[in-house]
TORKOL-4160 file (C-alpha; in steps of 0.2 Angstrom, whole numbers, padded with zeros to 4 digits, m for minus):
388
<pt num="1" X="m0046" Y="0357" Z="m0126"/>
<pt num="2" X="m0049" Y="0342" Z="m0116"/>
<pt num="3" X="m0045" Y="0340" Z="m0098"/>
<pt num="4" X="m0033" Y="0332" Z="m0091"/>
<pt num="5" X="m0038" Y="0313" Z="m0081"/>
<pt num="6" X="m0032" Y="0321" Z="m0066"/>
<pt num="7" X="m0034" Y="0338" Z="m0056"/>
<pt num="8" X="m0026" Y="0344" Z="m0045"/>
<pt num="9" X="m0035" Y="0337" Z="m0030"/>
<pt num="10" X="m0035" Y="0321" Z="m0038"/>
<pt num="11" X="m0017" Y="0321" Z="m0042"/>
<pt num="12" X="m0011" Y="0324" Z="m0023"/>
<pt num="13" X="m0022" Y="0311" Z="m0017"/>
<pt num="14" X="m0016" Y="0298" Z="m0030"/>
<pt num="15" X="0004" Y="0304" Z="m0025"/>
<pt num="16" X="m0002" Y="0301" Z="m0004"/>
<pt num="17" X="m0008" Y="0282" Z="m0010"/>
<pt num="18" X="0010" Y="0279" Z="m0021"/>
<pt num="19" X="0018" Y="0284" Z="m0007"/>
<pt num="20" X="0010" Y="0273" Z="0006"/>
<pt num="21" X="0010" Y="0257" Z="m0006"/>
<pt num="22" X="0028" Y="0260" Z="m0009"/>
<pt num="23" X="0031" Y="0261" Z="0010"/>
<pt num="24" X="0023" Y="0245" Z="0011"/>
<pt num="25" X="0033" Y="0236" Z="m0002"/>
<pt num="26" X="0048" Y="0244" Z="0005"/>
<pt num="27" X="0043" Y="0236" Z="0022"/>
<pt num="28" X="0038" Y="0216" Z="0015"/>
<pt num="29" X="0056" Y="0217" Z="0006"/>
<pt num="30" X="0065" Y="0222" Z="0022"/>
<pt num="31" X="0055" Y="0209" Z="0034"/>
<pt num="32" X="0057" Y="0194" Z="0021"/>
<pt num="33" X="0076" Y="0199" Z="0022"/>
<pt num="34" X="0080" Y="0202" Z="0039"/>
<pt num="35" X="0069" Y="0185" Z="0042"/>
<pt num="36" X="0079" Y="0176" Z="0028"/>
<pt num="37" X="0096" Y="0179" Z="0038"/>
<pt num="38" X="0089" Y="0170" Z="0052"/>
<pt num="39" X="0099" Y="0155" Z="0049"/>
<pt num="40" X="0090" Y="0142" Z="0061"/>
<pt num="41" X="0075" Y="0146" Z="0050"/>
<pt num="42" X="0082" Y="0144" Z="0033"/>
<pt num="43" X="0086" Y="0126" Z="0034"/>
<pt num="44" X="0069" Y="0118" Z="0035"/>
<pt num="45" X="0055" Y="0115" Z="0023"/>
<pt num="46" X="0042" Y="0119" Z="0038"/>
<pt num="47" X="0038" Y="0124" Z="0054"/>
<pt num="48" X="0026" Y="0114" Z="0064"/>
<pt num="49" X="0018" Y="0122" Z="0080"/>
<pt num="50" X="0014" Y="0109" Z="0096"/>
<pt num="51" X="0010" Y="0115" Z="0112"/>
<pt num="52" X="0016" Y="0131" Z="0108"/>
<pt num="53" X="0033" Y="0122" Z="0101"/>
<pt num="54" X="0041" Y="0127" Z="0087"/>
<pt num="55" X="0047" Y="0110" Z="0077"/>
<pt num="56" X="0058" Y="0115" Z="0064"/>
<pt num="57" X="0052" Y="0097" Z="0050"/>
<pt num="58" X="0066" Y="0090" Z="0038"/>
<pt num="59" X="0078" Y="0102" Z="0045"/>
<pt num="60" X="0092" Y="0102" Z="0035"/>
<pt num="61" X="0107" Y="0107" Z="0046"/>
<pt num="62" X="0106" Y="0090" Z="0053"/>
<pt num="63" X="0110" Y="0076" Z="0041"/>
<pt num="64" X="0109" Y="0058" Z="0044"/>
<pt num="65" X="0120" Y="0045" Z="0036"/>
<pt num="66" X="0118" Y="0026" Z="0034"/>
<pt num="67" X="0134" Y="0014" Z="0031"/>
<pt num="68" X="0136" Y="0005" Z="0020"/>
<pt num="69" X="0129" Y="0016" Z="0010"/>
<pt num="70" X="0115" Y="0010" Z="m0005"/>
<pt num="71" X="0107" Y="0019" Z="m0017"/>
<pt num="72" X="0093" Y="0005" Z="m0018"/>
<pt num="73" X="0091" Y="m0006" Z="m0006"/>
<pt num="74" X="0096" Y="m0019" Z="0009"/>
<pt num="75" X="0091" Y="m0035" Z="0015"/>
<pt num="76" X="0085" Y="m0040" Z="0032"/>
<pt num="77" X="0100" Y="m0047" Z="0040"/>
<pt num="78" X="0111" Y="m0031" Z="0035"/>
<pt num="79" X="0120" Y="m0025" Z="0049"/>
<pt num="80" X="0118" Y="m0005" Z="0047"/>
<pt num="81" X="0128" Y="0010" Z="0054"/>
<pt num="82" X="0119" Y="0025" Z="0057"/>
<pt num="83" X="0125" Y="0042" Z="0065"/>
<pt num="84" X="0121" Y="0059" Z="0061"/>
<pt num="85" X="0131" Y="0075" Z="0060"/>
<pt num="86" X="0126" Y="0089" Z="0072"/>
<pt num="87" X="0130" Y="0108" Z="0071"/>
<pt num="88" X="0144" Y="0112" Z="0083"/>
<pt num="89" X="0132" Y="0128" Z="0088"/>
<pt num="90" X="0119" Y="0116" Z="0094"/>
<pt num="91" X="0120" Y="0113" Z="0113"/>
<pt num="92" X="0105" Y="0098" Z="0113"/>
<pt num="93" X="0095" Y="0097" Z="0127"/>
<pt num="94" X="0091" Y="0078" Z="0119"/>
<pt num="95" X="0093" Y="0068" Z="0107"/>
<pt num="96" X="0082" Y="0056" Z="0099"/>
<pt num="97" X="0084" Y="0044" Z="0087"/>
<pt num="98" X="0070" Y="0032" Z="0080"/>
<pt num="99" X="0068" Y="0018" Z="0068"/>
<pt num="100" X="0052" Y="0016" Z="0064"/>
<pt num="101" X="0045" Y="0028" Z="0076"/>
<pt num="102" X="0051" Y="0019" Z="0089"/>
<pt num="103" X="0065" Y="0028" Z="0099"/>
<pt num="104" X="0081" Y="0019" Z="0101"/>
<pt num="105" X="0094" Y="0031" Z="0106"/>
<pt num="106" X="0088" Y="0046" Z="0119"/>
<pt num="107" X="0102" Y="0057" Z="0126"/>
<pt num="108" X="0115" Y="0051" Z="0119"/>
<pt num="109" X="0128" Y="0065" Z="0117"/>
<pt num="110" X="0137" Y="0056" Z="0101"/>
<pt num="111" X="0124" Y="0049" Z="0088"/>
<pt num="112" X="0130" Y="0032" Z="0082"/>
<pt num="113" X="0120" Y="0015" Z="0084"/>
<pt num="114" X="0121" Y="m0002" Z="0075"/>
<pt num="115" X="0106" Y="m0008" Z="0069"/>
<pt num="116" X="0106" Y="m0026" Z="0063"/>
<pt num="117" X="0089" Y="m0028" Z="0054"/>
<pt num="118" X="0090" Y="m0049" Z="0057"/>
<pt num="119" X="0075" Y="m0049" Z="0064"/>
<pt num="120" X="0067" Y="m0033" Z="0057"/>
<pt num="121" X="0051" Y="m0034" Z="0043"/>
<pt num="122" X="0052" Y="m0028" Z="0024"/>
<pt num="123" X="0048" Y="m0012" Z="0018"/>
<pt num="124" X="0055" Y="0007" Z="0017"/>
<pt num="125" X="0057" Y="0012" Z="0033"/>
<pt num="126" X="0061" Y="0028" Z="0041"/>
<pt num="127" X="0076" Y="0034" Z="0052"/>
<pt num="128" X="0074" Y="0049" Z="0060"/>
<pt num="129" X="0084" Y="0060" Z="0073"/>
<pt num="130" X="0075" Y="0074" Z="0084"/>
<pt num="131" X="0085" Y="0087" Z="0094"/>
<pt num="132" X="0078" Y="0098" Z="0108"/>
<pt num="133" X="0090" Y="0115" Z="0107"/>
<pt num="134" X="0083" Y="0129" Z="0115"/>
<pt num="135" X="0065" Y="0126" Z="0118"/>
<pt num="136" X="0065" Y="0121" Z="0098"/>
<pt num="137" X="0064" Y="0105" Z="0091"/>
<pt num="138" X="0074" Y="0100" Z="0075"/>
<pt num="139" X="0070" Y="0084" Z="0062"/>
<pt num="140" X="0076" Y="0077" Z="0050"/>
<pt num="141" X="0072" Y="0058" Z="0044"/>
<pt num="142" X="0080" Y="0048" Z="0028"/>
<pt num="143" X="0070" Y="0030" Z="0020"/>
<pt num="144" X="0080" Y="0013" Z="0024"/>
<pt num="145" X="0071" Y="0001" Z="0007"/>
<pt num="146" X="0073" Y="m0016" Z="0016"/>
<pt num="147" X="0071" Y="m0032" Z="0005"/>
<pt num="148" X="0069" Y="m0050" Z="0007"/>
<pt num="149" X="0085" Y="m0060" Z="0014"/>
<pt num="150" X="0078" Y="m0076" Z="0006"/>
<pt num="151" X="0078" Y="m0082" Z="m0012"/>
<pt num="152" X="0059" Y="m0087" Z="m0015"/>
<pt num="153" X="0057" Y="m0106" Z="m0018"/>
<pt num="154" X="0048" Y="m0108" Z="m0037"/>
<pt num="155" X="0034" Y="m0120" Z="m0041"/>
<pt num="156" X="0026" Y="m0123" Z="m0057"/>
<pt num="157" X="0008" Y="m0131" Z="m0056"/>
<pt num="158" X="0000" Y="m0146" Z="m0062"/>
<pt num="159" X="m0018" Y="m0146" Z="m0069"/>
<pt num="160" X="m0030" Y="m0157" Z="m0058"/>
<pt num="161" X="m0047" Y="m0155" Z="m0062"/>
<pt num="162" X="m0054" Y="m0141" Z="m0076"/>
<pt num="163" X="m0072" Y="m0135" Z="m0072"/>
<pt num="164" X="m0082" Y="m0126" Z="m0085"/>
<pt num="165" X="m0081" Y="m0106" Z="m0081"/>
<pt num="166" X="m0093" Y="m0090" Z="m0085"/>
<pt num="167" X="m0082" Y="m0084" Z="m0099"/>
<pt num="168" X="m0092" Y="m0067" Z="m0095"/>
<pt num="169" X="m0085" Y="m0065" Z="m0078"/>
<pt num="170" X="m0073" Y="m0052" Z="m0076"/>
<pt num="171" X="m0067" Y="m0062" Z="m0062"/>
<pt num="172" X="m0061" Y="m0049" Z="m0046"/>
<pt num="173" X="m0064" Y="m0060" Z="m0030"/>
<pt num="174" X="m0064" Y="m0079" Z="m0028"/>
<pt num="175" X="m0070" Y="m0090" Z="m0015"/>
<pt num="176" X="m0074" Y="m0107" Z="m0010"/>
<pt num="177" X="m0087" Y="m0110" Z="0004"/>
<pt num="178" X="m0098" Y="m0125" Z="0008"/>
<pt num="179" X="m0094" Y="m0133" Z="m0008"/>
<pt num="180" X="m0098" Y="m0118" Z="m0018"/>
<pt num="181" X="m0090" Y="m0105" Z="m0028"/>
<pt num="182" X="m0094" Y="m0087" Z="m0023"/>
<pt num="183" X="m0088" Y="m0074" Z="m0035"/>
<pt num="184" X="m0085" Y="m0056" Z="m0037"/>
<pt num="185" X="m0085" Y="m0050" Z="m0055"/>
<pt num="186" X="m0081" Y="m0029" Z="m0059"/>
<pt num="187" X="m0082" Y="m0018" Z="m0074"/>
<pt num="188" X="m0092" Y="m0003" Z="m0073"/>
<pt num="189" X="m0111" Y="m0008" Z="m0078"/>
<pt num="190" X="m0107" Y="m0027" Z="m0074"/>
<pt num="191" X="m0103" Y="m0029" Z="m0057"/>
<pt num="192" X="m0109" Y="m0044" Z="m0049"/>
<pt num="193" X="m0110" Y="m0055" Z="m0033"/>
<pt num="194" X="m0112" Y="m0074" Z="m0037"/>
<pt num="195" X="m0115" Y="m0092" Z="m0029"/>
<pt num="196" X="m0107" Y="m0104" Z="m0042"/>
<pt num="197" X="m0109" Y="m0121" Z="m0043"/>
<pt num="198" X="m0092" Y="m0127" Z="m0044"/>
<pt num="199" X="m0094" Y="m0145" Z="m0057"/>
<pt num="200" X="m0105" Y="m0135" Z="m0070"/>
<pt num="201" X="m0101" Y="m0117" Z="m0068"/>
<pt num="202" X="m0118" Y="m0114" Z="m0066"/>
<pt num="203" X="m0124" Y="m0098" Z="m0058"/>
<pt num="204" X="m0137" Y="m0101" Z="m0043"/>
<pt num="205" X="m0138" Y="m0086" Z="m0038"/>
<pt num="206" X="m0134" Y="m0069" Z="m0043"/>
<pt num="207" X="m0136" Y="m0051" Z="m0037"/>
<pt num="208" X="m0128" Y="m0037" Z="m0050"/>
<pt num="209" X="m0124" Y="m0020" Z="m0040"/>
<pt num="210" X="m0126" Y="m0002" Z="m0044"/>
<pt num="211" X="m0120" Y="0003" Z="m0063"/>
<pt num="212" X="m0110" Y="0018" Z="m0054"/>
<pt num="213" X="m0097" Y="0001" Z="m0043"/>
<pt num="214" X="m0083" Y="m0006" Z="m0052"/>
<pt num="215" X="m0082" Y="m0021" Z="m0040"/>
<pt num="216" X="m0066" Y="m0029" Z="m0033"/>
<pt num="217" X="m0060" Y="m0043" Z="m0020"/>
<pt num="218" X="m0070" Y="m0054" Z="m0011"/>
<pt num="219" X="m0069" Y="m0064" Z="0006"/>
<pt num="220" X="m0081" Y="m0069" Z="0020"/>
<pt num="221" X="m0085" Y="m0068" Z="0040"/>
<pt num="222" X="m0097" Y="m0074" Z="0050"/>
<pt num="223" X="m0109" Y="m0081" Z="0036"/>
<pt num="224" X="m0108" Y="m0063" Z="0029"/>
<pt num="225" X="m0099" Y="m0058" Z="0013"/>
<pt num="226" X="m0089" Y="m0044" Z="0009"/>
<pt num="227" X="m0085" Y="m0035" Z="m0007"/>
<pt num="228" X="m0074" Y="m0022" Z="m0011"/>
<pt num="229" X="m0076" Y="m0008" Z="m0023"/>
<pt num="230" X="m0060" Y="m0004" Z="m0035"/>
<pt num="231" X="m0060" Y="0017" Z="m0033"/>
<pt num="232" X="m0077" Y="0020" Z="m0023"/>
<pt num="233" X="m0069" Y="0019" Z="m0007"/>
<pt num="234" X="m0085" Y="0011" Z="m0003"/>
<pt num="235" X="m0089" Y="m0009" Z="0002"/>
<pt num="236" X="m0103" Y="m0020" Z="0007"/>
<pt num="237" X="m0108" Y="m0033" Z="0017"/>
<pt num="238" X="m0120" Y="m0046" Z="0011"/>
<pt num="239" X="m0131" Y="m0061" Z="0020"/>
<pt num="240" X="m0122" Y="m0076" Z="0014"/>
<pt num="241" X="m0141" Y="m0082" Z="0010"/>
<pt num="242" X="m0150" Y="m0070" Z="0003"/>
<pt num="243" X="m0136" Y="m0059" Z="m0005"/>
<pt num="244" X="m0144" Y="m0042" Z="0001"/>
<pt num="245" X="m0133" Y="m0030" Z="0006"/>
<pt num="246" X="m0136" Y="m0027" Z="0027"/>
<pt num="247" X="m0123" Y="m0013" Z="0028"/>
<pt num="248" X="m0108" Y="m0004" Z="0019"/>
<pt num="249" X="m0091" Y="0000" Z="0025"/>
<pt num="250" X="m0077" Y="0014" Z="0019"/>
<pt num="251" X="m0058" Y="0012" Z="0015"/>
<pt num="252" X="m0046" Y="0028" Z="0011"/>
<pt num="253" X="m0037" Y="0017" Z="m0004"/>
<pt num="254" X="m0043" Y="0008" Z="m0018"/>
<pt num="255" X="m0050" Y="m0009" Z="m0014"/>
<pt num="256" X="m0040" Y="m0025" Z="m0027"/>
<pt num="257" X="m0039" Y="m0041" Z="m0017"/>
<pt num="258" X="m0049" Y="m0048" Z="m0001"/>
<pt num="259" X="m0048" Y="m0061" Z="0009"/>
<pt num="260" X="m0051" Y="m0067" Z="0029"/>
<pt num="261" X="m0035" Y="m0075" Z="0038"/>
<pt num="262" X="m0036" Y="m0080" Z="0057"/>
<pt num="263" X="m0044" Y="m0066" Z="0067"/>
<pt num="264" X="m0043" Y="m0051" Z="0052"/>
<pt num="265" X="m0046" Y="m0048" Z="0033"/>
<pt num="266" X="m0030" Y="m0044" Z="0023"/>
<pt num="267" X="m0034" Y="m0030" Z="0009"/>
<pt num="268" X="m0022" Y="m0025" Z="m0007"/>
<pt num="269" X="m0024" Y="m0009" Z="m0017"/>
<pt num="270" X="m0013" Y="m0014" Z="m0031"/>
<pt num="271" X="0002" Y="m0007" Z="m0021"/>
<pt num="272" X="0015" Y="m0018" Z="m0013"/>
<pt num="273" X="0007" Y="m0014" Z="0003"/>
<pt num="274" X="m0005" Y="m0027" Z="0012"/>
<pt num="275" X="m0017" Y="m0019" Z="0024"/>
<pt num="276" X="m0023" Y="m0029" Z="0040"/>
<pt num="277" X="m0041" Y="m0023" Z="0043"/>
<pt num="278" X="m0053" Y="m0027" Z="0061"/>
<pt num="279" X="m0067" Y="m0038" Z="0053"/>
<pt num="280" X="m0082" Y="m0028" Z="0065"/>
<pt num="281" X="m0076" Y="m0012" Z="0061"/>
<pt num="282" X="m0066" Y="m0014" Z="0045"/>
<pt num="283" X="m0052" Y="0000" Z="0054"/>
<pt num="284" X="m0036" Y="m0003" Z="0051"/>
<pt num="285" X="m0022" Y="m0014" Z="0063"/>
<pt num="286" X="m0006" Y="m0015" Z="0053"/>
<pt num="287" X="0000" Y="m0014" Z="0035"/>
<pt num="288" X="0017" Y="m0024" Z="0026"/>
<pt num="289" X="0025" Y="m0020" Z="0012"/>
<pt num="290" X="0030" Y="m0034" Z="0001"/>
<pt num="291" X="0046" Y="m0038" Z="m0005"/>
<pt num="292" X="0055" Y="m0053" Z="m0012"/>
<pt num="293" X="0076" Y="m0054" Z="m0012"/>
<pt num="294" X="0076" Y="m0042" Z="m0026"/>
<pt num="295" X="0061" Y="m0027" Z="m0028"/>
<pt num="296" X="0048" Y="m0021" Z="m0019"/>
<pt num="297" X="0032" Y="m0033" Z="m0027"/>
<pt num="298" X="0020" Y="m0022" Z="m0031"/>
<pt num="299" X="0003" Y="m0025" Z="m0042"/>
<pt num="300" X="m0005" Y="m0035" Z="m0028"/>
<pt num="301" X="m0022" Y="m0041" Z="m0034"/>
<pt num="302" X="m0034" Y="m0056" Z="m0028"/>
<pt num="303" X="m0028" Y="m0064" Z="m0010"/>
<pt num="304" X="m0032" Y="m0079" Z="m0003"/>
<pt num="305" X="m0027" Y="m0086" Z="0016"/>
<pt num="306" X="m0019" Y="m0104" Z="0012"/>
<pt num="307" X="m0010" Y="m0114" Z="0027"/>
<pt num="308" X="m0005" Y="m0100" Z="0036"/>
<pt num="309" X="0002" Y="m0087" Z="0022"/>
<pt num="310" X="m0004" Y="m0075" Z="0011"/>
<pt num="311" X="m0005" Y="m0079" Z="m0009"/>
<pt num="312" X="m0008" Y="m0064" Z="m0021"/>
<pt num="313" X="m0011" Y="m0063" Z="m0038"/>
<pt num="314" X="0002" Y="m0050" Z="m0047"/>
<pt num="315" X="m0009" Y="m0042" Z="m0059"/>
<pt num="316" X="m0004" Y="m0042" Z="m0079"/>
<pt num="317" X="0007" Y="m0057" Z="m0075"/>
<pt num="318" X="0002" Y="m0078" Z="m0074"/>
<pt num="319" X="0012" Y="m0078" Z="m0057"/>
<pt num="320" X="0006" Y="m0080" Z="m0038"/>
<pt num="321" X="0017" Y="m0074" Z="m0027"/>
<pt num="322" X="0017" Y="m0084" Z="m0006"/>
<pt num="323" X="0019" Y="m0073" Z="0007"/>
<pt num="324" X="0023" Y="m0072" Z="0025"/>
<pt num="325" X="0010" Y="m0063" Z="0034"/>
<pt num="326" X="0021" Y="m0057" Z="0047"/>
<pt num="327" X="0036" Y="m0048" Z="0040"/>
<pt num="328" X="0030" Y="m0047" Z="0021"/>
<pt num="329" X="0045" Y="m0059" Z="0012"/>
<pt num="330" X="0040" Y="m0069" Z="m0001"/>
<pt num="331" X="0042" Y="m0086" Z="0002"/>
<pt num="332" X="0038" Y="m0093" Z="m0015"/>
<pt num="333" X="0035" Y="m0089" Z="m0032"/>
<pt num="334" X="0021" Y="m0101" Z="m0042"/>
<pt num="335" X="0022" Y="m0100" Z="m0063"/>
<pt num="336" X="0004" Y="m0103" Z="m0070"/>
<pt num="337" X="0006" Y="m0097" Z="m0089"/>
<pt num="338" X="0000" Y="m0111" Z="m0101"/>
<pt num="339" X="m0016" Y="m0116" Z="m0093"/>
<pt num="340" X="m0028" Y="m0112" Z="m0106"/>
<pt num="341" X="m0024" Y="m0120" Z="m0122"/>
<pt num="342" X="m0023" Y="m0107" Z="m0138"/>
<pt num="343" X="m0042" Y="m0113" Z="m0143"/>
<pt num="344" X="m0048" Y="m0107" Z="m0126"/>
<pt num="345" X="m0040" Y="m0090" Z="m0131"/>
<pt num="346" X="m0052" Y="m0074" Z="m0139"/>
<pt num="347" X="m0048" Y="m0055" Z="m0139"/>
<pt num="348" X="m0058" Y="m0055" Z="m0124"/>
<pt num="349" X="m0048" Y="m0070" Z="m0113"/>
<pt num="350" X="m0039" Y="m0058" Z="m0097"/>
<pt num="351" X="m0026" Y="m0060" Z="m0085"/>
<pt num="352" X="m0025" Y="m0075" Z="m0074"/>
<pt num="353" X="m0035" Y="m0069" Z="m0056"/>
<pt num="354" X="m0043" Y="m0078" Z="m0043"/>
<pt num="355" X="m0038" Y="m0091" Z="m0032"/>
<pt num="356" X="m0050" Y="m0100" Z="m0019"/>
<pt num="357" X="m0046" Y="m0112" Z="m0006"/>
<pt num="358" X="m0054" Y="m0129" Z="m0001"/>
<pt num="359" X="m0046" Y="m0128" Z="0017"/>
<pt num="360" X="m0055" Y="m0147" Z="0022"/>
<pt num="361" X="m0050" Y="m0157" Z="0006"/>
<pt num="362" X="m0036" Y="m0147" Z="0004"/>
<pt num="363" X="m0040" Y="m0141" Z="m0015"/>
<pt num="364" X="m0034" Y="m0126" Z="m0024"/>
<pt num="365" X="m0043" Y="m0116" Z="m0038"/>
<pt num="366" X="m0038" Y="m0104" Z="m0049"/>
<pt num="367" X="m0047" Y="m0092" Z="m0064"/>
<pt num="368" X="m0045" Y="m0078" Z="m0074"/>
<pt num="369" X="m0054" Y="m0062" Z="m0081"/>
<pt num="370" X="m0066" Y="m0068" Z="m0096"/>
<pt num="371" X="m0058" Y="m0087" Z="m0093"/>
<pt num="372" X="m0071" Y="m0101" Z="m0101"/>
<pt num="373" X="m0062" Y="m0114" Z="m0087"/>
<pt num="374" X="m0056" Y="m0115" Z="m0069"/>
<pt num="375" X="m0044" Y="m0124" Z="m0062"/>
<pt num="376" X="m0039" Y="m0136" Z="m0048"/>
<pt num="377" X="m0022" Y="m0136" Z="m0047"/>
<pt num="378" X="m0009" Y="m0146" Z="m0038"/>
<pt num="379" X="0012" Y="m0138" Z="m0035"/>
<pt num="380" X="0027" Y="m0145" Z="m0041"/>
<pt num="381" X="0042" Y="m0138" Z="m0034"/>
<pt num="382" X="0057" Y="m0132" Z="m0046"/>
<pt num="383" X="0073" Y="m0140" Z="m0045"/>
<pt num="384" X="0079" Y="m0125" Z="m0051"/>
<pt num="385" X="0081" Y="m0109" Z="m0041"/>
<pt num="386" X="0077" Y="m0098" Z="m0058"/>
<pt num="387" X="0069" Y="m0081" Z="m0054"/>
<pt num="388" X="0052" Y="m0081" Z="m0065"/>
């Protein structure tokens, strides 16, 4: 007869390790349930340890509410009521409470506070309330979406002058320098940096980078140029003369539209977030949202720096949207559909993008992806407050 898979030695020891493992498991269970009862514990998603201080994140015995209340948005201007309800239990050594991050109510021992956001900028902004009980610290934070207060003037354009254009050029980047064109074209494979002459479309000078870079925006500083990659995370500089690259830089977003306005470059990653960048360093100083009197604008391709505010191409869209630098509103809307004729038109003819700037005569241009033609343009305003 066989024998069996055990003996008895071989038995015991195997009842010894049941009995130990199931101790064990008896032990977790207990432990996860005596440490579930714990109700200051069960109320947050996680605990943060500071200098030795437990913070208790996004706790949610504290709730924070904003009146009126919105499930959308509000626009700068709104006058908002924010207070928070407190556990009776909790005896708060303080009390903070931040827009922003910045703290706007310390110590107070009932939270309410008016903010009027008048003179505040747009974007989704976060109200938050800390509490000190115990040598613990308790958070919780809500999002206040703030928009525009202004309805956007609207502008349709009127043709100028039409240049001939590289119907090749998947244009990404455009600029206008010393009475030439320099321009960035992407696509895998095809990415290029170029000197243009503006009156014949002819390329005078032409560097194509590595097949691997799917190029992006363009801008310059300091007879230098500076390309942005689309998901590299990776740019370069380039002599203005002789287009070799002298250095690279790194960005933690995707790189869309470039351009150099006052003492900084302005950067947009297809989001409706515009990032302020130190030129030297290319490190970041500020970011804005962008947002007109009705959404969040988002899809924020080529940029260019014209009398003081920001225009952005909306990608997928024949519109150029005007923005103020310093709190992200749009100030105008500009409707360029029906610039090329239907004879300009082939399966390969893209979105309108790229706009340069003749900041001494005055002179704007603008392209698109695969366009046979450029454009100077000139704007006449709408009558008509119409959204486009």
């Amino acid at each position: 007869m066989h024998k069996h898979p055990f003996d008895n030695r071989e038995r015991y020891s195997f009842q010894i390790i049941q009995g130990i493992l199931s101790a064990l498991l008896l032990l977790i269970f207990f432990s996860c349930k005596n440490g579930g009862s714990d109700q200051t514990t069960s109320q947050h998603d996680s605990i943060i340890l500071q200098n030795d201080t437990k913070i208790h994140s996004n706790y949610k015995g504290i709730s924070i509410q904003i009146n009126p209340k919105s499930d959308r948005f509000y626009k700068l201007g709104d006058q908002l009521r924010i207070s928070a309800s407190i556990p009776d239990s909790f005896k708060a050594d303080t009390i903070r409470l931040k827009v922003n991050d910045q703290e706007i109510l310390l110590n107070s021992s009932k939270v309410e506070y008016v903010w009027n956001t008048k003179d505040f900028y747009v974007g989704r902004i976060p109200v938050s309330i800390e509490i000190m009980h115990k040598g613990k610290i308790y958070q919780n934070a809500v999002q206040v979406s703030l928009i525009s207060d202004i309805i956007p003037e609207t502008y349709k354009c009127k043709i100028i002058n039409t240049f001939p254009h590289d119907k090749e050029a998947y244009t990404q980047g455009l600029l206008f320098l010393d009475a030439f064109l320099y321009e960035s074209t992407g696509l895998t494979g095809k990415s290029t940096l170029r000197k243009v002459d503006l009156k014949t479309g002819e390329i005078l000078q032409n560097f194509t980078q590595r097949e691997d870079y799917f190029c992006e925006g363009l801008a310059s500083y300091k007879n230098k140029l500076y390309q942005l990659t689309w998901r590299s995370q990776v740019g370069f500089v380039y002599d203005l003369k002789t287009f070799q690259i002298e250095k690279k830089f790194s960005y933690p977003t995707e790189g869309w539209g470039l351009a150099f306005m006052d003492t900084c470059f302005v950067m947009s990653d297809g989001s409706s977030t515009l990032y302020f960048i130190e030129p030297e360093t290319f490190v970041e100083i500020k970011r804005i949202e962008v947002a007109d009197d009705k959404l969040f604008v988002d899809k924020l391709n080529e940029l260019e720096f014209i009398n003081g505010e920001i225009w952005a191409n909306i990608y997928t869209t024949d519109k150029i949207a005007k923005i103020d630098p310093k709190n992200g509103k749009v100030t105008a809307w500009i409707n360029l559909s029906n610039l090329l004729k239907q004879e300009d038109i082939t399966s390969e003819t893209d979105v309108l993008n790229g706009i340069a700037y003749d900041a001494k005569l005055k002179k704007i241009y603008v392209t698109g992806k695969n366009w046979p033609k450029l454009f100077e343009i000139s704007l006449v305003k709408e009558i008509l407050q119409k959204p486009l």
